[in-house]
MOPAC internal coordinates of N, CA, C and O (Angstrom, degrees):
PM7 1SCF
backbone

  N    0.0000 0     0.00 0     0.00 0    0    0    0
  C    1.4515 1     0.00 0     0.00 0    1    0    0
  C    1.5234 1   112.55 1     0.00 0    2    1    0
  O    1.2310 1   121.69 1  -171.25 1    3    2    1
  N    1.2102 1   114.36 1     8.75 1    3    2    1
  C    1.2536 1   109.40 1   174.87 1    5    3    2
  C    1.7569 1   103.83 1   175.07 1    6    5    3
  O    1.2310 1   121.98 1   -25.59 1    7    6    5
  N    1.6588 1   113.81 1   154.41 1    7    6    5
  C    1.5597 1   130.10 1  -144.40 1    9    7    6
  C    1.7414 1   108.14 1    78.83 1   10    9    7
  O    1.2310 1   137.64 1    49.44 1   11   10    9
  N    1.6890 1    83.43 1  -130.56 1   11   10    9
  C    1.6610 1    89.41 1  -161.73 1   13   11   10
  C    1.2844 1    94.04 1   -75.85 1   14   13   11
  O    1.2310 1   102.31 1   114.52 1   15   14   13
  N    1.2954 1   149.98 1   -65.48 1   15   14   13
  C    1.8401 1   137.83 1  -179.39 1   17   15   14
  C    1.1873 1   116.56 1   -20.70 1   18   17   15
  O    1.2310 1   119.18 1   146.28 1   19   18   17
  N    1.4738 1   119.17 1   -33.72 1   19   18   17
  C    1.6378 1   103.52 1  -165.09 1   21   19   18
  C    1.4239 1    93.61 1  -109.71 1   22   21   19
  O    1.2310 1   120.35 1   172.14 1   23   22   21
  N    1.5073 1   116.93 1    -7.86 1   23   22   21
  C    1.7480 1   122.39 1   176.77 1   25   23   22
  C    1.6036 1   102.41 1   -77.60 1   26   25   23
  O    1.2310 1   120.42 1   141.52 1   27   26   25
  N    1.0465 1   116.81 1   -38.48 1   27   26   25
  C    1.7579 1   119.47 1  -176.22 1   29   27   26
  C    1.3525 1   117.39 1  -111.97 1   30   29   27
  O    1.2310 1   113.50 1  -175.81 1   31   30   29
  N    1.0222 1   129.89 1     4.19 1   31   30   29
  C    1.7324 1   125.64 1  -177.14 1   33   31   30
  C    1.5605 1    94.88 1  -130.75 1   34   33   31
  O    1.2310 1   108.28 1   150.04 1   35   34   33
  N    1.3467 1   139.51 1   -29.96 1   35   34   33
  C    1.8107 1   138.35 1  -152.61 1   37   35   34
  C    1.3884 1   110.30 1   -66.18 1   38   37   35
  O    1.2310 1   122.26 1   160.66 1   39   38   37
  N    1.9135 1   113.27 1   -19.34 1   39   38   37
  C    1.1330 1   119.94 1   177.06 1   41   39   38
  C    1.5144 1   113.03 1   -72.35 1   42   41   39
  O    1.2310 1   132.91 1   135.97 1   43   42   41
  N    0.8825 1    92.65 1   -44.03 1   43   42   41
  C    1.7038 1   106.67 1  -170.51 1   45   43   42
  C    1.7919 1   125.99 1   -62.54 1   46   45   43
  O    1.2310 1   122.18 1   -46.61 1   47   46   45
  N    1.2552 1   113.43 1   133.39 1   47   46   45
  C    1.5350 1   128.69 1  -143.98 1   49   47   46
  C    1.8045 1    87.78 1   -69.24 1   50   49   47
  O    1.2310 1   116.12 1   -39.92 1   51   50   49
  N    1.3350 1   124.97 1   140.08 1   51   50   49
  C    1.0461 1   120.55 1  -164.50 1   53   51   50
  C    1.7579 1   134.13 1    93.69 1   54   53   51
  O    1.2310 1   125.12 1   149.24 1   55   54   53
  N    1.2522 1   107.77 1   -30.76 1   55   54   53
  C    1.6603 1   115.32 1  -179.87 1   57   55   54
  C    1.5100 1   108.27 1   -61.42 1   58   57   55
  O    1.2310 1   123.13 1   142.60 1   59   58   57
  N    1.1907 1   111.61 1   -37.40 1   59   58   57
  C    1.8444 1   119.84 1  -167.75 1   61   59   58
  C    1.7338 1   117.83 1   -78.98 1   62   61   59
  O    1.2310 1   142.28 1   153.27 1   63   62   61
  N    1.5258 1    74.33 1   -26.73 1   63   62   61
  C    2.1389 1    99.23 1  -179.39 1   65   63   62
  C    1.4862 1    85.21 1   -81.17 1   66   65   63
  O    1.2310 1   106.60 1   119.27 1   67   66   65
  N    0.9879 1   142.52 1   -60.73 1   67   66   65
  C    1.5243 1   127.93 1  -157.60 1   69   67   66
  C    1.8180 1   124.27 1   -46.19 1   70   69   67
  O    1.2310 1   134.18 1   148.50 1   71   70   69
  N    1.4786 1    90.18 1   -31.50 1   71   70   69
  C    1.6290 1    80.04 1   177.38 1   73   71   70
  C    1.5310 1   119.94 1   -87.55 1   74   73   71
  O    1.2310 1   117.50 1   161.15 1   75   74   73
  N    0.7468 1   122.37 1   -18.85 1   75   74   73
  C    1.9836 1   106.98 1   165.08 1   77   75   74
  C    1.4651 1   109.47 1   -48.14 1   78   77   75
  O    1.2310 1   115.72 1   113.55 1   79   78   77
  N    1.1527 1   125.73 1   -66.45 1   79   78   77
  C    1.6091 1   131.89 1  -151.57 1   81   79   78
  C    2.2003 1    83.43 1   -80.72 1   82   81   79
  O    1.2310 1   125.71 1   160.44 1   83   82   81
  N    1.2205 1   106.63 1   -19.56 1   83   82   81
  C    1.9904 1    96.53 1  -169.59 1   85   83   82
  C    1.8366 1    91.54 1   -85.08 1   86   85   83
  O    1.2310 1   115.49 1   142.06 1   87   86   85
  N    1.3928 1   126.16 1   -37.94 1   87   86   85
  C    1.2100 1   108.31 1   163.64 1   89   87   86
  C    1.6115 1   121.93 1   -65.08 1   90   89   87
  O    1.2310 1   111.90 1   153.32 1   91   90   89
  N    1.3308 1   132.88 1   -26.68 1   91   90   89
  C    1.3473 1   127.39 1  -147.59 1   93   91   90
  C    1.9470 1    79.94 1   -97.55 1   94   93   91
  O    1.2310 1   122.13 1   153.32 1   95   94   93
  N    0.8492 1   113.52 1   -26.68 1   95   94   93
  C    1.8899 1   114.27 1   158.14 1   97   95   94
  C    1.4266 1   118.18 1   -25.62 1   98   97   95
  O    1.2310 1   135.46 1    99.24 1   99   98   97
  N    1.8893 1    87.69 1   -80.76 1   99   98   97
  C    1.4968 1    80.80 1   177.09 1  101   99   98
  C    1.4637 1   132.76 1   -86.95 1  102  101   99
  O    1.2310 1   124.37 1  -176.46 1  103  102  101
  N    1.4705 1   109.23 1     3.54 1  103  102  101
  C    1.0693 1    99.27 1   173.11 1  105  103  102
  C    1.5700 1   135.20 1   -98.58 1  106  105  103
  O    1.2310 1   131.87 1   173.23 1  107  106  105
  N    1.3452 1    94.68 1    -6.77 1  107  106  105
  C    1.6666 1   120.05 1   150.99 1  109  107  106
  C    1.4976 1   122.23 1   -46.48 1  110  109  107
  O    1.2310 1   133.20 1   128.38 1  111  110  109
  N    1.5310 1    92.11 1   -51.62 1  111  110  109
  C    1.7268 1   105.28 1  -175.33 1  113  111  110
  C    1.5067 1   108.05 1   -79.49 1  114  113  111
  O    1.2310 1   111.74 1   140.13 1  115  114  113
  N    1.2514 1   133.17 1   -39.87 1  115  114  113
  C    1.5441 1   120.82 1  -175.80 1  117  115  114
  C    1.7060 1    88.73 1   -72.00 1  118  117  115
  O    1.2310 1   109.28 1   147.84 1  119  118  117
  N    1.0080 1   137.70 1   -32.16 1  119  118  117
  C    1.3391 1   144.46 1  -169.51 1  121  119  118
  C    2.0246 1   106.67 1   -55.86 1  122  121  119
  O    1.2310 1   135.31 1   125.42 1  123  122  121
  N    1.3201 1    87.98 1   -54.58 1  123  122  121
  C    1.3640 1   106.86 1  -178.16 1  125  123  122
  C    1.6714 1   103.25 1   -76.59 1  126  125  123
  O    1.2310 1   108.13 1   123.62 1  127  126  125
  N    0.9784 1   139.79 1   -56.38 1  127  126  125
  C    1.3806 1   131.37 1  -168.19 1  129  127  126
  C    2.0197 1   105.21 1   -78.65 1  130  129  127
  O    1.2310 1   115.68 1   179.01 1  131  130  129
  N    1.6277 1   125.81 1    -0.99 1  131  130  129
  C    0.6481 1   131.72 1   166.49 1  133  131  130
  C    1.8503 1   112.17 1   -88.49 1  134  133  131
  O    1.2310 1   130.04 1   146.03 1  135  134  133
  N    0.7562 1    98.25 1   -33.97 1  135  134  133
  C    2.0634 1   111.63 1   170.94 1  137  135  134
  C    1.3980 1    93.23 1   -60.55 1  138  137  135
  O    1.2310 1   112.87 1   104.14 1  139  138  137
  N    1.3818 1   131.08 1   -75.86 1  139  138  137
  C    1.3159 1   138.82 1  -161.90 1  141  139  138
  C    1.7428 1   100.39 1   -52.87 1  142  141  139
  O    1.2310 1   118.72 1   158.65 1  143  142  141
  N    1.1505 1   120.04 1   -21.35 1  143  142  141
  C    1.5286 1    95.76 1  -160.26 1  145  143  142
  C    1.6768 1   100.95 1   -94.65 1  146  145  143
  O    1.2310 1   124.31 1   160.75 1  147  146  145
  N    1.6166 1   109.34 1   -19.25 1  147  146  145
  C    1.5334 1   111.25 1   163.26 1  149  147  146
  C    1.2208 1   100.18 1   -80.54 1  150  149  147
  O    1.2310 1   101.52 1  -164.42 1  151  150  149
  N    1.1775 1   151.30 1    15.58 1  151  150  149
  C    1.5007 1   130.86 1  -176.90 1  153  151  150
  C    1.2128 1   112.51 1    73.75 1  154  153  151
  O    1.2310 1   109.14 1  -165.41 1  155  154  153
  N    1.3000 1   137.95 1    14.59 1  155  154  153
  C    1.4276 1   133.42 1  -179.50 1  157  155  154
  C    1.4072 1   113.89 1  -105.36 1  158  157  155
  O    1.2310 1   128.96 1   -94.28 1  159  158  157
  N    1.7294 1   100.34 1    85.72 1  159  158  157
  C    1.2575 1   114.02 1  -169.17 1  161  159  158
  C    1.1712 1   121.77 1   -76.37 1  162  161  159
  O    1.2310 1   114.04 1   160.13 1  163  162  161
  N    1.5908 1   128.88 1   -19.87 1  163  162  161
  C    0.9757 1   149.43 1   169.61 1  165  163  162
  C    1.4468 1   112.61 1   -63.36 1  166  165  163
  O    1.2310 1   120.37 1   119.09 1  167  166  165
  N    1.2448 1   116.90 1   -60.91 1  167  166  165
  C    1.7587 1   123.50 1   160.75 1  169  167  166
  C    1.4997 1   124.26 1   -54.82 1  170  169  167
  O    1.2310 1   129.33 1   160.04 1  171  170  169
  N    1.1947 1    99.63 1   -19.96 1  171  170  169
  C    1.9848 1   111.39 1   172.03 1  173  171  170
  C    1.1572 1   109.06 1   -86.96 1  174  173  171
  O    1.2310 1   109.79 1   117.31 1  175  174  173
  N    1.1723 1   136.76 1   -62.69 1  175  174  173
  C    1.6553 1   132.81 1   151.83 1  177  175  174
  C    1.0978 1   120.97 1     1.32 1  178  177  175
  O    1.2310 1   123.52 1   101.33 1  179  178  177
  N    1.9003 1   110.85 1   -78.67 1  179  178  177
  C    1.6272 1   139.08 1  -169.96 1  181  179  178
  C    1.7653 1    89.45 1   -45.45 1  182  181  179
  O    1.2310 1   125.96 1   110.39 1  183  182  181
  N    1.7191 1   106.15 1   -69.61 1  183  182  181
  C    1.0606 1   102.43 1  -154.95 1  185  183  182
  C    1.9599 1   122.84 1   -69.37 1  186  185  183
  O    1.2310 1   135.53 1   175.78 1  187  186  185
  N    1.1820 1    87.54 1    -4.22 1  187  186  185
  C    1.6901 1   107.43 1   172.00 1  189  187  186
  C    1.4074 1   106.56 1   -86.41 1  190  189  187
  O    1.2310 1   104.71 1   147.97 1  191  190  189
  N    1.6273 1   145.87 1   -32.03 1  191  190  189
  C    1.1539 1   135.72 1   137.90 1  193  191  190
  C    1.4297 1   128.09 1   -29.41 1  194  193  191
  O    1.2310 1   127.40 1   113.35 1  195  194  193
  N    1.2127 1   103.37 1   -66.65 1  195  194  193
  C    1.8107 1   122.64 1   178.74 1  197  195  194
  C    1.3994 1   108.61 1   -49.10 1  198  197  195
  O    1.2310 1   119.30 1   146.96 1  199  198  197
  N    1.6841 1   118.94 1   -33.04 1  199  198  197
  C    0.9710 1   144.69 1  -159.30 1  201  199  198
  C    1.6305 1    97.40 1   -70.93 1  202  201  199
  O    1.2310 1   124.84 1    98.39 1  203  202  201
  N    1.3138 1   108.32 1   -81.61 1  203  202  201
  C    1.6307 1   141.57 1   133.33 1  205  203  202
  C    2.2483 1   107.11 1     9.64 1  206  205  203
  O    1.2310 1   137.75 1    87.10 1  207  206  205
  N    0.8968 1    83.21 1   -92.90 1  207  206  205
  C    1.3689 1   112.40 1   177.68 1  209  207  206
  C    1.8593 1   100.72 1   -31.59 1  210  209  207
  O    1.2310 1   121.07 1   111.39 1  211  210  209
  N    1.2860 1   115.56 1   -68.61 1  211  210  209
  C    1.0425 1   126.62 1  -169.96 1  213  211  210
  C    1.4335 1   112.21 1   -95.22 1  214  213  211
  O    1.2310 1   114.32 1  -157.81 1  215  214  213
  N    0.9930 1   128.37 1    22.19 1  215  214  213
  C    1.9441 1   144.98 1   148.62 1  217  215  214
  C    1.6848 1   109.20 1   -91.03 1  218  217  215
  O    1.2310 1   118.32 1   145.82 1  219  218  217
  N    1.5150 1   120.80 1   -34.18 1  219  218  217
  C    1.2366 1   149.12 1   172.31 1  221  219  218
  C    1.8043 1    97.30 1   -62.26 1  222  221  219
  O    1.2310 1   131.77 1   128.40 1  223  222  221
  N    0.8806 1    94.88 1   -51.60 1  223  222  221
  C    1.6460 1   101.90 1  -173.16 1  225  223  222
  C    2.1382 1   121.75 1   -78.96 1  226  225  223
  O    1.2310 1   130.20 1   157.22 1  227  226  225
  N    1.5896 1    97.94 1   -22.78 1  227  226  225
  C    0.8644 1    95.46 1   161.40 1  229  227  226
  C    1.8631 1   127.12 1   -91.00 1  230  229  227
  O    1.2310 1   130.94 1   167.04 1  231  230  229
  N    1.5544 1    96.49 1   -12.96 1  231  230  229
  C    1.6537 1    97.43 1  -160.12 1  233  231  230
  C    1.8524 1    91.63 1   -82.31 1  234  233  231
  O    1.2310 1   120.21 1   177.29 1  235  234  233
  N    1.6209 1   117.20 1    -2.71 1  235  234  233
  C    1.2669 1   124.02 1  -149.03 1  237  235  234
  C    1.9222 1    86.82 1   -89.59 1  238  237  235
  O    1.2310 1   131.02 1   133.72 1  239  238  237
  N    1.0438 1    96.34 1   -46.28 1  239  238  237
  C    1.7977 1   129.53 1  -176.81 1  241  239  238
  C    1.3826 1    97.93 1   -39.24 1  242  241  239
  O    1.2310 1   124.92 1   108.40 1  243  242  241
  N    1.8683 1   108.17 1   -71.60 1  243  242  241
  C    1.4578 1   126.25 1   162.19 1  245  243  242
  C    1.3479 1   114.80 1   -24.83 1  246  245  243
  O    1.2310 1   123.69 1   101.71 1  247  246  245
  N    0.8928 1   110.53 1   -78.29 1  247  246  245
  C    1.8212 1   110.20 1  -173.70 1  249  247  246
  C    1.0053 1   129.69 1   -50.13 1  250  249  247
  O    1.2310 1   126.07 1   142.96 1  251  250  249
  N    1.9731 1   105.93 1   -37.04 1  251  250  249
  C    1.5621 1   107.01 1   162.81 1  253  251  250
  C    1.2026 1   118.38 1   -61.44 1  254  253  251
  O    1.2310 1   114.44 1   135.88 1  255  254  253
  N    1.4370 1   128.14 1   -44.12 1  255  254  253
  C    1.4271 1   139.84 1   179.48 1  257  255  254
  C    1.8547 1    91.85 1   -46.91 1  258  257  255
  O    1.2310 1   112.51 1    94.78 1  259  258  257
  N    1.0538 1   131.73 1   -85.22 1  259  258  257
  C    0.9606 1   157.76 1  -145.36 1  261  259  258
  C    2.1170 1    97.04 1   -49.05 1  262  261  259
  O    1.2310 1   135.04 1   120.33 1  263  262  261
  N    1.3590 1    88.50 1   -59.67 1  263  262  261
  C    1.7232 1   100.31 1   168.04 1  265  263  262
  C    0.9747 1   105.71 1   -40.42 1  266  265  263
  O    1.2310 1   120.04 1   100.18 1  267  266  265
  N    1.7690 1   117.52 1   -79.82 1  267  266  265
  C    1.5055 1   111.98 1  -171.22 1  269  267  266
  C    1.0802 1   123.77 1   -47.27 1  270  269  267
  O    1.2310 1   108.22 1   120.48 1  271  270  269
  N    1.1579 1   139.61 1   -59.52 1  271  270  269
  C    1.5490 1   141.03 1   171.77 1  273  271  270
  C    1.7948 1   122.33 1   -26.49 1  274  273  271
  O    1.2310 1   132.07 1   129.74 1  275  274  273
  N    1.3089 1    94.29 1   -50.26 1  275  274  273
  C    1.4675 1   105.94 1   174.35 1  277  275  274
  C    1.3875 1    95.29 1   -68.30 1  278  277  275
  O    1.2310 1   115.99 1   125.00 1  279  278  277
  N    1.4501 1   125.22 1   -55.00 1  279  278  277
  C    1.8443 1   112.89 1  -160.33 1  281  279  278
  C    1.9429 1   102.35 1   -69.11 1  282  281  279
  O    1.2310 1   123.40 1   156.17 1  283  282  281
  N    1.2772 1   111.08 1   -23.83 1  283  282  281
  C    1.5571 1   109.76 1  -177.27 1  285  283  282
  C    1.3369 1    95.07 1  -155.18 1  286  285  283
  O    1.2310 1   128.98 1   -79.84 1  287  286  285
  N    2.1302 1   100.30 1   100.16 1  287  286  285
  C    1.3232 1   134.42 1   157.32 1  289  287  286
  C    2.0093 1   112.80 1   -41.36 1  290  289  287
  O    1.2310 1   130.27 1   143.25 1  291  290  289
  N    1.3032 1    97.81 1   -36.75 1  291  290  289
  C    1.8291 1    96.01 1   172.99 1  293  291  290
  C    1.1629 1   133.95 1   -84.46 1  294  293  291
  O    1.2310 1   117.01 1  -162.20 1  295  294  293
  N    1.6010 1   123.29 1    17.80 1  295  294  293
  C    0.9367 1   137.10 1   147.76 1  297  295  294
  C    1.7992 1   134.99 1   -85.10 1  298  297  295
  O    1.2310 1   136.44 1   167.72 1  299  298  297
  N    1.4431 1    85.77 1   -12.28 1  299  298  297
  C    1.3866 1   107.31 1   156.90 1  301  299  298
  C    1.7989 1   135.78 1   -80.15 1  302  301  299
  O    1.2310 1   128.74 1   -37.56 1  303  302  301
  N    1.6287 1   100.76 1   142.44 1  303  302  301
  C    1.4344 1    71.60 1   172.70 1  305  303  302
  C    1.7675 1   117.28 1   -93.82 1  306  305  303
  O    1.2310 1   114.33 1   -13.36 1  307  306  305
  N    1.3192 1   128.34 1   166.64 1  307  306  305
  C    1.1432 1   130.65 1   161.88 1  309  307  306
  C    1.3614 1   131.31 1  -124.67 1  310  309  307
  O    1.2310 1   130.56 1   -26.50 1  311  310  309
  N    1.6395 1    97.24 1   153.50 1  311  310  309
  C    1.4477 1    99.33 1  -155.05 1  313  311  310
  C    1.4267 1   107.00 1   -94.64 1  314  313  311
  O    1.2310 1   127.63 1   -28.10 1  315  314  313
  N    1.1726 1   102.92 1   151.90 1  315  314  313
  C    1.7818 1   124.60 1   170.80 1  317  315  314
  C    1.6255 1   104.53 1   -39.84 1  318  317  315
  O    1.2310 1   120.77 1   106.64 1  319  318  317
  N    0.7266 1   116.14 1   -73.36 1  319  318  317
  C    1.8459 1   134.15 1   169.66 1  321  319  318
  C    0.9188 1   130.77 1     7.47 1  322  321  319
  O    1.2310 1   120.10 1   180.00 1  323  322  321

């Protein structure tokens, strides 16, 4: 979210969508390993779906990012190098 990631990827269709479903990640997972430690295996599950679900949603983000970039090189940044 910030340096070179948000200097070379922030353009690109998808970067801004990624963080809802990249928070609901982790907050699924402390969610889920917090169920498990009362024994609420049933609620650790759910939240390991949701968990699930919304890792699905970011890798989806990825690919678009990833597409665009390849289909339009000027949304990238480039290096001095």
């Amino acid at each position: 979210y910030e340096g070179d990631g948000k200097e070379c990827f922030s353009q690109l269709p998808g970067y801004k969508e990624i963080e809802p479903p990249h928070v609901a990640v982790h907050r699924h997972g402390v969610a889920a390993v917090d169920a498990f430690r009362i024994s609420n295996t049933t609620l650790a599950l759910d939240h390991m779906q949701k968990m699930e679900e919304a890792s699905m949603l970011v890798l989806q983000e990825l690919d678009h990012m990833a597409a665009s970039g390849e289909h339009d090189h000027s949304l990238l940044c480039h290096s001095s190098a």
